[in-house]
Backbone bond lengths (Angstrom), bond angles and torsions (degrees), N, CA, C in turn:
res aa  C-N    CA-C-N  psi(-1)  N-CA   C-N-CA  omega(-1)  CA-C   N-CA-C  phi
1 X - - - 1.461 - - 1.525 109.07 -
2 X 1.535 126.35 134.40 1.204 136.44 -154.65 1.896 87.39 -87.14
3 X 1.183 117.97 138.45 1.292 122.37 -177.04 1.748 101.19 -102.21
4 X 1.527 111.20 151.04 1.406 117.78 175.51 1.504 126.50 -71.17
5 X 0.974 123.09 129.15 1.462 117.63 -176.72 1.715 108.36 -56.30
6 X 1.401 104.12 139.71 1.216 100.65 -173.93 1.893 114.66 -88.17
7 X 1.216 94.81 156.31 1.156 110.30 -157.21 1.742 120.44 -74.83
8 X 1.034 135.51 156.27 1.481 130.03 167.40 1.390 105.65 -53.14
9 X 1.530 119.18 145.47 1.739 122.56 175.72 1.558 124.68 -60.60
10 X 1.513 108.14 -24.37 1.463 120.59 171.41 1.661 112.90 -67.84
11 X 1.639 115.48 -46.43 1.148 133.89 -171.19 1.589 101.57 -73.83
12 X 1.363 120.73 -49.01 1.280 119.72 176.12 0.945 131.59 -33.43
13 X 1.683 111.54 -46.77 1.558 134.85 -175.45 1.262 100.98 -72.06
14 X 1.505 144.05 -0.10 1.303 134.70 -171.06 1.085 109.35 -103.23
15 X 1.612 116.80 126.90 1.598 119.82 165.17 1.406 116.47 -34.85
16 X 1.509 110.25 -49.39 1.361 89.70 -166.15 1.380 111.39 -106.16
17 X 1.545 121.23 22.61 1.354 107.45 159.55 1.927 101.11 -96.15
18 X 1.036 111.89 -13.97 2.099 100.76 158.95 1.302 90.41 -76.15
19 X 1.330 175.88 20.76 1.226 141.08 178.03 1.212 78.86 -124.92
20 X 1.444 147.72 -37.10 1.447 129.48 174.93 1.530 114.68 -81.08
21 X 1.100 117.63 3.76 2.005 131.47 169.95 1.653 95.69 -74.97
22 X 1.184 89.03 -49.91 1.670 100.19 -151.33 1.645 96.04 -73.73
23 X 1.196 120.23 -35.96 1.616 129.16 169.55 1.143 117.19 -74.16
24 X 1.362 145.64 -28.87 1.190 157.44 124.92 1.695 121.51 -11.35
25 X 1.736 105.16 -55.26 1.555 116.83 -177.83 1.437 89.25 -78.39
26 X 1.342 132.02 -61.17 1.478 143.83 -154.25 1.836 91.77 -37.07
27 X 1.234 123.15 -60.16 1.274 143.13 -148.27 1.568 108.46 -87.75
28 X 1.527 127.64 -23.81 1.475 124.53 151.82 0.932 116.54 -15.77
29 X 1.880 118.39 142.83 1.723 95.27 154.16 1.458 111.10 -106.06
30 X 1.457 102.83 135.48 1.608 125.39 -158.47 1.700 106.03 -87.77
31 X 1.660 114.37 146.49 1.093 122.65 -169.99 1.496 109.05 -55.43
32 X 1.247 115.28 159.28 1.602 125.82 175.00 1.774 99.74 -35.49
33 X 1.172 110.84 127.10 1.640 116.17 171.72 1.503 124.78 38.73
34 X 1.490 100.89 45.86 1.136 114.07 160.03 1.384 121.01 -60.20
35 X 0.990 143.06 175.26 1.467 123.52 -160.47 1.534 96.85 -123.55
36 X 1.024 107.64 -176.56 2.364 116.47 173.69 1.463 83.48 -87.68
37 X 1.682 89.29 148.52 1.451 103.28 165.61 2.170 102.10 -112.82
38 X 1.308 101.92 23.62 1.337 83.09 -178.07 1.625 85.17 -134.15
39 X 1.314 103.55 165.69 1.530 108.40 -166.93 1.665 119.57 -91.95
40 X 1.581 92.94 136.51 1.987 93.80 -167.33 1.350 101.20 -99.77
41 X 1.773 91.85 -86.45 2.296 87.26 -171.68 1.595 114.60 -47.23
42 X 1.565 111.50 -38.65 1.446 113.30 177.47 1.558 140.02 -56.55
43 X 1.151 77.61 -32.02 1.924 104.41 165.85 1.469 115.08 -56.84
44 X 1.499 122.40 115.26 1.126 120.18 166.75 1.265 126.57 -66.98
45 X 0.837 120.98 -31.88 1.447 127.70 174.75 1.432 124.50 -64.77
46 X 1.770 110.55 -45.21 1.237 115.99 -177.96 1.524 102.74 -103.27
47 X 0.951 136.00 5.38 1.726 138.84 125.31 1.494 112.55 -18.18
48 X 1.621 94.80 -80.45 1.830 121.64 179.57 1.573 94.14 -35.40
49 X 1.292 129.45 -68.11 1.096 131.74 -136.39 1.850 110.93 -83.90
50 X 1.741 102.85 -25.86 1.457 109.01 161.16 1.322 110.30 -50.03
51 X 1.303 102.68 -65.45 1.660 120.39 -165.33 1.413 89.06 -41.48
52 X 1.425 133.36 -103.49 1.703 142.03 125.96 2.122 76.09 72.90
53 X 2.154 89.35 -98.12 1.105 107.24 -162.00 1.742 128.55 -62.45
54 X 1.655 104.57 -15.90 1.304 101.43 166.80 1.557 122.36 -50.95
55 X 1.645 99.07 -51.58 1.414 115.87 -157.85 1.427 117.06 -83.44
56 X 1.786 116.80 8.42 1.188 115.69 -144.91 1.929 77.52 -113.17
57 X 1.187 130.99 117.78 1.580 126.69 166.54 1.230 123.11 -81.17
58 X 1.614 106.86 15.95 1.759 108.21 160.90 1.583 102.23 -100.97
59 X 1.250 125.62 -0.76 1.787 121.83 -158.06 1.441 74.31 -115.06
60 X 1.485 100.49 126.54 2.024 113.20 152.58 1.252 100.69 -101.99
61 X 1.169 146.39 14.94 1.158 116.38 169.01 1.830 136.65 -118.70
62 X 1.514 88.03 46.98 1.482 99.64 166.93 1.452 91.47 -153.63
63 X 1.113 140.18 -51.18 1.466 130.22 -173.63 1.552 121.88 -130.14
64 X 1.419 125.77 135.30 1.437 124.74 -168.14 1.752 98.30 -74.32
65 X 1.440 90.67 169.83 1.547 95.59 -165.68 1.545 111.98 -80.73
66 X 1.111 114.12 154.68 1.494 134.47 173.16 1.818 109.59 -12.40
67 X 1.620 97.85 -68.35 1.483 105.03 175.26 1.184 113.89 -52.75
68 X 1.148 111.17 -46.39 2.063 122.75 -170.68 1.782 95.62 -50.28
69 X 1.611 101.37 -77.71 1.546 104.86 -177.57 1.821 118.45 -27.23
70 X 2.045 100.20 -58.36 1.118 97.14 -168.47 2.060 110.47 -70.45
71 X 1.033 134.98 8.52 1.220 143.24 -166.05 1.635 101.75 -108.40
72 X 1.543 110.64 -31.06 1.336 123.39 -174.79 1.706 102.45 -91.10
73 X 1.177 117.50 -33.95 2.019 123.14 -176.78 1.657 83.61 -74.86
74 X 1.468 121.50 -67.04 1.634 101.11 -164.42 1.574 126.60 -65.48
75 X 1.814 110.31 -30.33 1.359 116.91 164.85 1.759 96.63 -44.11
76 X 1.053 132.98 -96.71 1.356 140.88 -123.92 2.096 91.12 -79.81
77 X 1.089 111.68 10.95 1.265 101.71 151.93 1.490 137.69 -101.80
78 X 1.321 79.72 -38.74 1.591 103.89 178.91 2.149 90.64 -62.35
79 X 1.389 129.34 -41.05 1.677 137.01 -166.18 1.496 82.30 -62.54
80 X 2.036 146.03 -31.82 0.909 122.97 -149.24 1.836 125.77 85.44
81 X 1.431 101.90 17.97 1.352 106.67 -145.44 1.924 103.12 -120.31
82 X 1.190 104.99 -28.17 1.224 137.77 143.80 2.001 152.27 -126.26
83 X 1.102 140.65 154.03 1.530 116.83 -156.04 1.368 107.16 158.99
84 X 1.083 117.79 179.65 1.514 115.10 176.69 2.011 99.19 -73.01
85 X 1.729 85.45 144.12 1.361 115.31 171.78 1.518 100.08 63.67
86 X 1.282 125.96 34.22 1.286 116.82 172.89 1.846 110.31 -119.51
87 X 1.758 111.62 136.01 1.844 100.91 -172.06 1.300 93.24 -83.69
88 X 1.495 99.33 138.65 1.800 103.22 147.83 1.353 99.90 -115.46
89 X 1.268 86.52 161.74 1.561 101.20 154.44 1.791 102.52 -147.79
90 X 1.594 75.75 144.52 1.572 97.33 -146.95 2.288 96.24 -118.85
91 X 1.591 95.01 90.72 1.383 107.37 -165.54 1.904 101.91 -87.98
92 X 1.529 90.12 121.63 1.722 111.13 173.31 2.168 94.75 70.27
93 X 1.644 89.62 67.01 1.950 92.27 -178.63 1.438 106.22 -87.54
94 X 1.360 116.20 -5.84 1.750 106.57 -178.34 1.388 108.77 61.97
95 X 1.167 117.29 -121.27 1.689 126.96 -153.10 1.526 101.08 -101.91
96 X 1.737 112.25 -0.35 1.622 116.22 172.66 1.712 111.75 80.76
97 X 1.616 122.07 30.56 1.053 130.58 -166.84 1.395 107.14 -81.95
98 X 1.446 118.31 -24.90 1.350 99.58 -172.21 1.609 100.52 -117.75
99 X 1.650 112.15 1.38 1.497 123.11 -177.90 1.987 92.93 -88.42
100 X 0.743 118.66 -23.65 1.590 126.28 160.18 1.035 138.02 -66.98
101 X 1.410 110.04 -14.46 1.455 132.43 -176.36 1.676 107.63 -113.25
102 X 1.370 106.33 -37.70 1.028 114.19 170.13 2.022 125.16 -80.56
103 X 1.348 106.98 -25.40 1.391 95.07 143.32 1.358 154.20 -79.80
104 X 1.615 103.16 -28.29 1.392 126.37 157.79 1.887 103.04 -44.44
105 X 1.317 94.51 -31.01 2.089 84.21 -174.36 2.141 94.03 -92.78
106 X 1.051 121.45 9.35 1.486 112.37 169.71 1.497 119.40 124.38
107 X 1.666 89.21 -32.96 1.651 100.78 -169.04 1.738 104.58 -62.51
108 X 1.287 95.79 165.49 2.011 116.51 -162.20 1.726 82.44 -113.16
109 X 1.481 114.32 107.03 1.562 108.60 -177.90 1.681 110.05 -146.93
110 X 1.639 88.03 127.95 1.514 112.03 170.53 1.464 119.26 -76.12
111 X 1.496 114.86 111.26 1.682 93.19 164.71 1.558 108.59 -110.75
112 X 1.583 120.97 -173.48 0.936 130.56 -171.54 1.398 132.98 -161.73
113 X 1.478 128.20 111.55 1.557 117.83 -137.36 1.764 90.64 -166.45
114 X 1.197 103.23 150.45 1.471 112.03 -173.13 1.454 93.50 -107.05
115 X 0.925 136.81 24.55 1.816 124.79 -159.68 2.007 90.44 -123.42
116 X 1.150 98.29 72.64 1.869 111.33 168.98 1.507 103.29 -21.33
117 X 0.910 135.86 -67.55 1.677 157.46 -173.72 1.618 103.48 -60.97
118 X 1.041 126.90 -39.19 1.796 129.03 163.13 1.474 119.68 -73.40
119 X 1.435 92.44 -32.93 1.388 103.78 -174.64 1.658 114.30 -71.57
120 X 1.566 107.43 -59.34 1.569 114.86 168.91 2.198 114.15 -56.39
121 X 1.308 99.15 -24.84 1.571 85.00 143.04 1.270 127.78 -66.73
122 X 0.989 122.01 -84.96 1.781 139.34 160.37 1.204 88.47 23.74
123 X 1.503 110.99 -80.67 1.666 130.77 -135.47 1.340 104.86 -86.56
124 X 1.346 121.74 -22.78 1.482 143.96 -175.71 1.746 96.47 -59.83
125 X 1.513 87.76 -83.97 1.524 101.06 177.86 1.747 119.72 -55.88
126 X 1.702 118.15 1.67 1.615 100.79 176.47 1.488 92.35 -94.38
127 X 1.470 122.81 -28.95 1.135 129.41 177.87 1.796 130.84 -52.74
128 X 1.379 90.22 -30.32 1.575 88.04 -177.42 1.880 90.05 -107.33
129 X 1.012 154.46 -36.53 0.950 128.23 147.86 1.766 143.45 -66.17
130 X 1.202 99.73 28.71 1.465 110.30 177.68 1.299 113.50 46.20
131 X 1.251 136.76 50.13 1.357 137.08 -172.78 1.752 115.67 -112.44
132 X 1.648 115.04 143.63 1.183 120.11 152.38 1.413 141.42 -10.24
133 X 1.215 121.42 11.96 1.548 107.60 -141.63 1.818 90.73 -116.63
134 X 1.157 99.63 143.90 1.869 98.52 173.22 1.684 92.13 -130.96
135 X 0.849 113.48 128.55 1.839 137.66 175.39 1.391 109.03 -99.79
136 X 1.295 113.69 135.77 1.913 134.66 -173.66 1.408 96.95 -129.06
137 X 1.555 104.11 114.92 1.514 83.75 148.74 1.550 123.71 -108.59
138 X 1.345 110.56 127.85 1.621 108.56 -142.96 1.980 97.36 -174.96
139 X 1.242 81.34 118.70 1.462 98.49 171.53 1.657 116.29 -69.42
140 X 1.732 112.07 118.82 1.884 106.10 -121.38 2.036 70.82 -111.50
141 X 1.233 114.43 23.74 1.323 126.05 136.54 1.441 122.41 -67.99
142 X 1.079 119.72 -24.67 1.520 131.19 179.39 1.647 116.35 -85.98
143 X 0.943 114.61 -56.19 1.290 135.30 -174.90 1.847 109.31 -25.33
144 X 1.716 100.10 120.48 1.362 109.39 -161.35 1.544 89.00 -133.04
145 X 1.225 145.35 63.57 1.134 152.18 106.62 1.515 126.30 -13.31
146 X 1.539 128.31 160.18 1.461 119.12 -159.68 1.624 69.29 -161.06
147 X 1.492 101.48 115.27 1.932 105.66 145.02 1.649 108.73 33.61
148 X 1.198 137.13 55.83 1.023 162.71 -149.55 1.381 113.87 -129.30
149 X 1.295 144.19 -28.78 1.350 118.69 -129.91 1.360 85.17 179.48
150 X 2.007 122.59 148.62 0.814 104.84 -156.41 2.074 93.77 -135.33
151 X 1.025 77.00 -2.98 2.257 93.19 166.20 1.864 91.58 -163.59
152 X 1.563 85.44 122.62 1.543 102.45 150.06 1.660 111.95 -104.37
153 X 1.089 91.03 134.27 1.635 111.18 -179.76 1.512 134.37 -115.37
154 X 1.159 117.02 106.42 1.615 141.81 -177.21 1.494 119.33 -90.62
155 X 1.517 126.15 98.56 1.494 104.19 179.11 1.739 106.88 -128.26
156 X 1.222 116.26 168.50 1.446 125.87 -161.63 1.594 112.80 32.13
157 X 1.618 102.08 71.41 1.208 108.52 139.88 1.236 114.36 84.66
158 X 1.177 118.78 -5.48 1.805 135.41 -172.79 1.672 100.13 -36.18
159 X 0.825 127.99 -50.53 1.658 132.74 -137.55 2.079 84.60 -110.41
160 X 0.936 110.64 -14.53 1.670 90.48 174.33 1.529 110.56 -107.84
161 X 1.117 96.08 30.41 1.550 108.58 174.92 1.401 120.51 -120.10
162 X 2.123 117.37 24.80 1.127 111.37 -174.83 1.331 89.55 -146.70
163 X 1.477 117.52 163.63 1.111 120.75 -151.30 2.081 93.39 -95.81
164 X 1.554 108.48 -178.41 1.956 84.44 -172.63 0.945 122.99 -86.95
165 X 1.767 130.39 1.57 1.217 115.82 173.56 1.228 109.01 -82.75
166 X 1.461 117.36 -31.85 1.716 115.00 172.41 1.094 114.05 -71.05
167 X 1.167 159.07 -58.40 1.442 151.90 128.52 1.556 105.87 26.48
168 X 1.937 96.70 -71.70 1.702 82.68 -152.81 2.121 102.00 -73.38
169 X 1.394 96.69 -29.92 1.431 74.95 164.13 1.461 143.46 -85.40
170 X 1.086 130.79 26.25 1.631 152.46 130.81 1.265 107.34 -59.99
171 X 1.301 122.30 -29.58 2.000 124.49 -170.54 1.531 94.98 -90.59
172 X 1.392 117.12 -43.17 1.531 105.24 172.37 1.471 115.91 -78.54
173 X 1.328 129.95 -7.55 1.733 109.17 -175.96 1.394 90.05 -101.94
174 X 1.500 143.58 -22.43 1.052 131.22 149.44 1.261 136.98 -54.74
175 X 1.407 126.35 -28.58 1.358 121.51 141.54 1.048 130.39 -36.23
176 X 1.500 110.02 -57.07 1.472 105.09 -163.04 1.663 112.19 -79.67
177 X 1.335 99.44 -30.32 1.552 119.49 162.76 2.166 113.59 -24.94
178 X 1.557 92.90 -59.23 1.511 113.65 -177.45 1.111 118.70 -67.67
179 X 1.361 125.55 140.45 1.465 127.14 -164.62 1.809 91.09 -93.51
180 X 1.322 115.72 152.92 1.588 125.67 -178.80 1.280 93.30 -46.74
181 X 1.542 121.93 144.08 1.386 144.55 -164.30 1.585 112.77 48.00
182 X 1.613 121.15 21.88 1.356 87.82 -174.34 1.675 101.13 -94.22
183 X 1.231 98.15 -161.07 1.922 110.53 -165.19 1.541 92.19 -132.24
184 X 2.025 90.61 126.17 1.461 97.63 145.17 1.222 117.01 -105.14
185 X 1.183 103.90 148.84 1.531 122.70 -166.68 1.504 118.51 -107.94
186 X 1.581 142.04 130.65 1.832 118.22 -171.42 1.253 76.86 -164.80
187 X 1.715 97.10 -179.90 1.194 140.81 171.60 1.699 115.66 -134.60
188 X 1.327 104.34 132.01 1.609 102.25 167.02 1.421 117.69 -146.50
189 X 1.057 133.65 171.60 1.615 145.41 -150.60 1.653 93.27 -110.39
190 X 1.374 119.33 146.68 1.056 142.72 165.52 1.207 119.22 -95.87
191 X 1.400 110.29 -178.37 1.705 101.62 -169.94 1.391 110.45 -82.20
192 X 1.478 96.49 -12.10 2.289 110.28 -169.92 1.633 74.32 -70.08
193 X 1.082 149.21 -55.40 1.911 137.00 -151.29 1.094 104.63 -56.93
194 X 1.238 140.47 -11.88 1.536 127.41 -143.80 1.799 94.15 -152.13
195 X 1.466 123.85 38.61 1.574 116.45 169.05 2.040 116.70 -49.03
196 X 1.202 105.03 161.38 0.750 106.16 175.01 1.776 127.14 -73.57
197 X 1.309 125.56 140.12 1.625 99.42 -170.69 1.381 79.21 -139.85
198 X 1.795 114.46 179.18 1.364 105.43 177.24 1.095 122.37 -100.00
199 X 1.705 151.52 -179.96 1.531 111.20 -177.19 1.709 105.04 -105.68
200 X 1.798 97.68 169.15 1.399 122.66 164.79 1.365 153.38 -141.38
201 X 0.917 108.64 177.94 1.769 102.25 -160.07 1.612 97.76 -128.16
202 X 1.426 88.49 132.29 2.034 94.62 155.26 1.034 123.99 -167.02
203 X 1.316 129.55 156.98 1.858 147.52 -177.05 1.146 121.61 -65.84
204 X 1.101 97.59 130.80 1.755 81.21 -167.24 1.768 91.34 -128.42
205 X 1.199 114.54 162.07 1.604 112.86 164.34 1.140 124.62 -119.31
206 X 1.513 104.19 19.75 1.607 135.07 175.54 1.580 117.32 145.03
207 X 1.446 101.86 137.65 1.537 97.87 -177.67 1.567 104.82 -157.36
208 X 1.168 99.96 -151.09 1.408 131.78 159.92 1.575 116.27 -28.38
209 X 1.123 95.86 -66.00 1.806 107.64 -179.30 1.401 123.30 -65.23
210 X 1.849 96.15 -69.27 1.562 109.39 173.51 1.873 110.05 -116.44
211 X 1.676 83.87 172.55 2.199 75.54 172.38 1.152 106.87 -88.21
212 X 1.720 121.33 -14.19 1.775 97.42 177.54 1.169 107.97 -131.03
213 X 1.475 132.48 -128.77 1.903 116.01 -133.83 1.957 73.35 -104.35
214 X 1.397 105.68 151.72 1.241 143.27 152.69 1.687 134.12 174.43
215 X 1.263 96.12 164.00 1.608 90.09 -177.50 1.353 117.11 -118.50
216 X 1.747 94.79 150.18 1.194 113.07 177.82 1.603 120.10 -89.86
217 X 1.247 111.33 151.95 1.910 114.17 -174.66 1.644 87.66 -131.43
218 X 1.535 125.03 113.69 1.115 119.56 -176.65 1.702 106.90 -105.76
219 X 0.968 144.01 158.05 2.160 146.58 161.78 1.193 87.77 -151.94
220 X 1.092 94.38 160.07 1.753 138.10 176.03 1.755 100.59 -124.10
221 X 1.192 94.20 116.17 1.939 102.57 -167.99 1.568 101.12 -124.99
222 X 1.487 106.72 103.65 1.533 119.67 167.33 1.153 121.16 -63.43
223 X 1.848 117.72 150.37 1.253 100.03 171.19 1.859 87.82 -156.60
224 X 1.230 112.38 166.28 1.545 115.90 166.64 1.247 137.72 -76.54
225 X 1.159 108.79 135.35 1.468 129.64 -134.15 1.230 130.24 105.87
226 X 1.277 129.40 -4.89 1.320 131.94 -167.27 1.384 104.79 58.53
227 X 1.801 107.40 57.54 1.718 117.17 162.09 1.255 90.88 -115.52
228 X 1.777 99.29 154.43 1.065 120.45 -160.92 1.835 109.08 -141.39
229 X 1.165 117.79 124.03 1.437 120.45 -170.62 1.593 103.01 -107.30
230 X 1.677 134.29 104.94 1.180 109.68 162.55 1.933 117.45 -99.25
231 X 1.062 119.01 93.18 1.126 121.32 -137.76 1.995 102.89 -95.00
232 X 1.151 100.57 130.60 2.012 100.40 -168.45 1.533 88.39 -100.78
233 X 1.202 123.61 129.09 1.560 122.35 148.55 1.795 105.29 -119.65
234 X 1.982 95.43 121.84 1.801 108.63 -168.81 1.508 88.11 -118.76
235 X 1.759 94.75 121.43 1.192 99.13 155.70 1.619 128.98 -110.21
236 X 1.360 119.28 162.26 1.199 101.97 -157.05 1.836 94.00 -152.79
237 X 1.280 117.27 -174.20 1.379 125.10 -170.91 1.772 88.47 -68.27
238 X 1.071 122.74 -37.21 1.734 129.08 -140.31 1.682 84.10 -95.03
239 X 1.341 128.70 -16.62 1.654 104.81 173.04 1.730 91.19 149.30
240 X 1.435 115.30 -139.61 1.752 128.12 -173.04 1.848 85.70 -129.03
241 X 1.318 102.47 168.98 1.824 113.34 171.69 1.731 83.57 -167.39
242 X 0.763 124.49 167.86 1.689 156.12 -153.33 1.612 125.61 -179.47
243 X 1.691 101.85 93.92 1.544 132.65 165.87 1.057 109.68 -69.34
244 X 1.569 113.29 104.28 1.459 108.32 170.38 1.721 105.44 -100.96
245 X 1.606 126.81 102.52 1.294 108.97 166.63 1.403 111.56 -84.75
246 X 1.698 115.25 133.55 1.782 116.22 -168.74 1.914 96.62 -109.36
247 X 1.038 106.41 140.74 1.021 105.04 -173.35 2.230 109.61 -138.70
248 X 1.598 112.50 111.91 1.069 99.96 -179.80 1.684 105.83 -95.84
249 X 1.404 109.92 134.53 1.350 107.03 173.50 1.598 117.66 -85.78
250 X 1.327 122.73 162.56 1.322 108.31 170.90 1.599 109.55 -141.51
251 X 1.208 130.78 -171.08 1.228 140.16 -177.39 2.149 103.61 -128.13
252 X 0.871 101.61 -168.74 2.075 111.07 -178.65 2.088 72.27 -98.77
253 X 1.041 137.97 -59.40 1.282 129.49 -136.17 2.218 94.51 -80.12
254 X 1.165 104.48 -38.79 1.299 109.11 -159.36 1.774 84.08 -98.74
255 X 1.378 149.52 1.64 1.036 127.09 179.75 1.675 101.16 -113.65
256 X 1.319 125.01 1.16 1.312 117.48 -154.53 1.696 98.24 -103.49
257 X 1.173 119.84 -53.14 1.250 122.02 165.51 2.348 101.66 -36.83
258 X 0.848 106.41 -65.51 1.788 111.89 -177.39 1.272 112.25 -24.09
259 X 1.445 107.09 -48.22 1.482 133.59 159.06 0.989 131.51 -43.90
260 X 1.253 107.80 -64.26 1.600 111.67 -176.90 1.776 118.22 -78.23
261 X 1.594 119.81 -10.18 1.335 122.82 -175.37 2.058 90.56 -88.09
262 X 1.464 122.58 -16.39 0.777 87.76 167.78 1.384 122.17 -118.53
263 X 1.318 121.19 44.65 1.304 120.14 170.21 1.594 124.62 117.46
264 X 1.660 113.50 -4.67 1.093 126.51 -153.76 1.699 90.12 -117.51
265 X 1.671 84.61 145.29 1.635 99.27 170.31 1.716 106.57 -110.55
266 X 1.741 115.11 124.80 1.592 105.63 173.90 1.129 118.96 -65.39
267 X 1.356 132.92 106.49 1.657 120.44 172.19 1.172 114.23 -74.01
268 X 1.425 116.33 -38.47 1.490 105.37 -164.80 1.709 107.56 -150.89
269 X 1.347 135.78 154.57 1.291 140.22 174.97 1.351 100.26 -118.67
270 X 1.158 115.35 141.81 1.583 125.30 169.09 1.818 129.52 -152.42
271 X 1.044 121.30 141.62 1.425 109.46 -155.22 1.405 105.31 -68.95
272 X 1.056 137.09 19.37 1.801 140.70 172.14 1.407 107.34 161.98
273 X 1.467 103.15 149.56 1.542 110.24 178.36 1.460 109.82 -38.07
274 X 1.290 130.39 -36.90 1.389 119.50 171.93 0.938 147.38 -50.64
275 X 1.484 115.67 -13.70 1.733 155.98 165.63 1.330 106.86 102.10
276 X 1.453 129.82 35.55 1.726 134.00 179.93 1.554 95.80 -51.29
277 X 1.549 109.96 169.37 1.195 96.52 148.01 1.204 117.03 -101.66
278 X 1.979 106.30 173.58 1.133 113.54 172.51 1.360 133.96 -35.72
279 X 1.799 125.17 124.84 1.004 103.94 167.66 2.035 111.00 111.67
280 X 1.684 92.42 -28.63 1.601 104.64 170.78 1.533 117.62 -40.40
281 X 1.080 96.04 -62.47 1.936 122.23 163.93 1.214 124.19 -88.78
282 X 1.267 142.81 67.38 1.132 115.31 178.62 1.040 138.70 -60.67
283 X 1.479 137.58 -4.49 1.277 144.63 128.43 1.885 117.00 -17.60
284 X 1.236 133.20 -57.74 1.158 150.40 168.27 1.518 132.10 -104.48
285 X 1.105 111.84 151.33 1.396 117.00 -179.28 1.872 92.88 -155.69
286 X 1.472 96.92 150.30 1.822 105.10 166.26 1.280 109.39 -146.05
287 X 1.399 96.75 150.05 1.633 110.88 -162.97 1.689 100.00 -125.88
288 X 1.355 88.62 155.82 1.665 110.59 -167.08 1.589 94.76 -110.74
289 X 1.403 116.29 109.14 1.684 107.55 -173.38 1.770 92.45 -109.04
290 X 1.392 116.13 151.58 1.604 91.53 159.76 1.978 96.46 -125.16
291 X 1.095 109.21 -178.17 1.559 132.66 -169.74 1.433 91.89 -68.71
292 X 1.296 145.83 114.86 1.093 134.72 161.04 1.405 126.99 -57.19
């Protein structure tokens, strides 16, 4: 990352020539999967506002809608893939919407999510419906499981949001996670999800980011490979912070090989966890891998 020329000693001392330093770095374009420097799951606020966006069935962009889920719990039973007496584990479940659906059909299911505020839903709702469900909060990067589990489950895109060495090791603790023959199950974004647009900025007097007035500077930052940077810089009374969401796209041709180096056989492609066919969305596609 190209560093800012440093400043005259008079200018230095000025608030607002650091707040234009600091807006200056914010606005670089940052190496492949550079990470946010401002805080997401940890953030109370933008916690609230996941939770917020799971539950909200006008927001797509944390959880598919009601119908989708319920089309996706009966698909993957009816595939044999979930059901009574069967483990999932259900990696990055949010508010436990489809780990709820999926116990209500029998299955014994783990989810796992760093988002405190999704989570005390989760557990809320297994509680008053007496359900199966055991909740982690646990970065499902971690997850050291042994032959356990009999579908691990990935939905909206989880896994094209890490760069490939992290990737492939999520493909190995999920392996080992899976009991012989079991199936991982996902969804991921194509390169049609992620067009190019130009970027923007706006005021907010509370949102998404913070609870009161600041602005957002939004780009979409290409890179090769079909990586994709949609990058938020919020400024606010309290300073600059910088959301980098990274996003790898893939294809059936460029994701299947990924698969198979780590152990997985593709059984099946389908145009969304719901079992569309190929091609419904072209934005998405999900694949049925099993444990080789």
């Amino acid at each position: 990352m190209t560093q800012p020329e440093a400043l005259p000693p008079a200018a230095a001392a000025s608030p607002s020539a650091d707040a234009w330093r600091d807006l200056l770095v914010a606005t670089e374009r940052p190496e492949p999967f550079t990470p946010s420097d401002g805080l997401f799951w940890d953030d109370p606020w933008i916690g609230e506002q996941l939770l917020a966006a799971h539950l909200d069935e006008r927001t797509l962009a944390a959880s598919r809608p009601a119908a989708t889920r319920e089309r996706t719990e009966a698909h993957l039973v009816a595939q044999g893939l979930a059901g009574p007496g069967v483990d999932v584990l259900d990696l990055g479940c949010g508010p436990g919407l489809l780990a709820t659906g999926l116990a209500r059909a029998g299955a014994r299911v783990t989810g796992v999510d760093l988002n405190e505020h999704s989570l005390a839903y989760a557990e809320a709702t297994a509680r008053e419906q007496g359900l199966d469900v055991t909740y982690l909060r646990q970065d499902f990067r971690t997850i050291d499981a042994v032959s356990r589990y009999d579908l691990a489950l990935q939905s909206y895109g989880e896994l094209s949001t890490f760069d490939d060495a992290t990737r492939d090791a999520i493909l190995a603790r999920v392996h080992a996670a899976l009991r012989p023959g079991g199936a991982l199950v996902f969804d991921v974004s194509t390169p049609e999800c992620h067009p190019d647009e130009p970027p923007s900025w706006y005021r907010s007097q509370g949102g998404f980011w913070r609870a009161g007035a600041h602005l957002e500077l939004w780009a979409r930052l290409r890179y090769p490979g079909d990586v994709v940077c949609d990058r938020y810089v919020v400024i606010d009374a309290g300073g600059v912070a910088t959301y980098r969401m990274w996003f790898h796209d893939y294809t059936p041709d460029t994701l299947t090989p990924v698969l198979e180096r780590a152990g997985f056989r593709v059984e099946a492609l389908w145009g969304g966890l719901d079992g569309g066919a190929p091609g419904d969305d072209p934005g998405w596609f999900a694949v049925v891998a099993r444990r080789a």
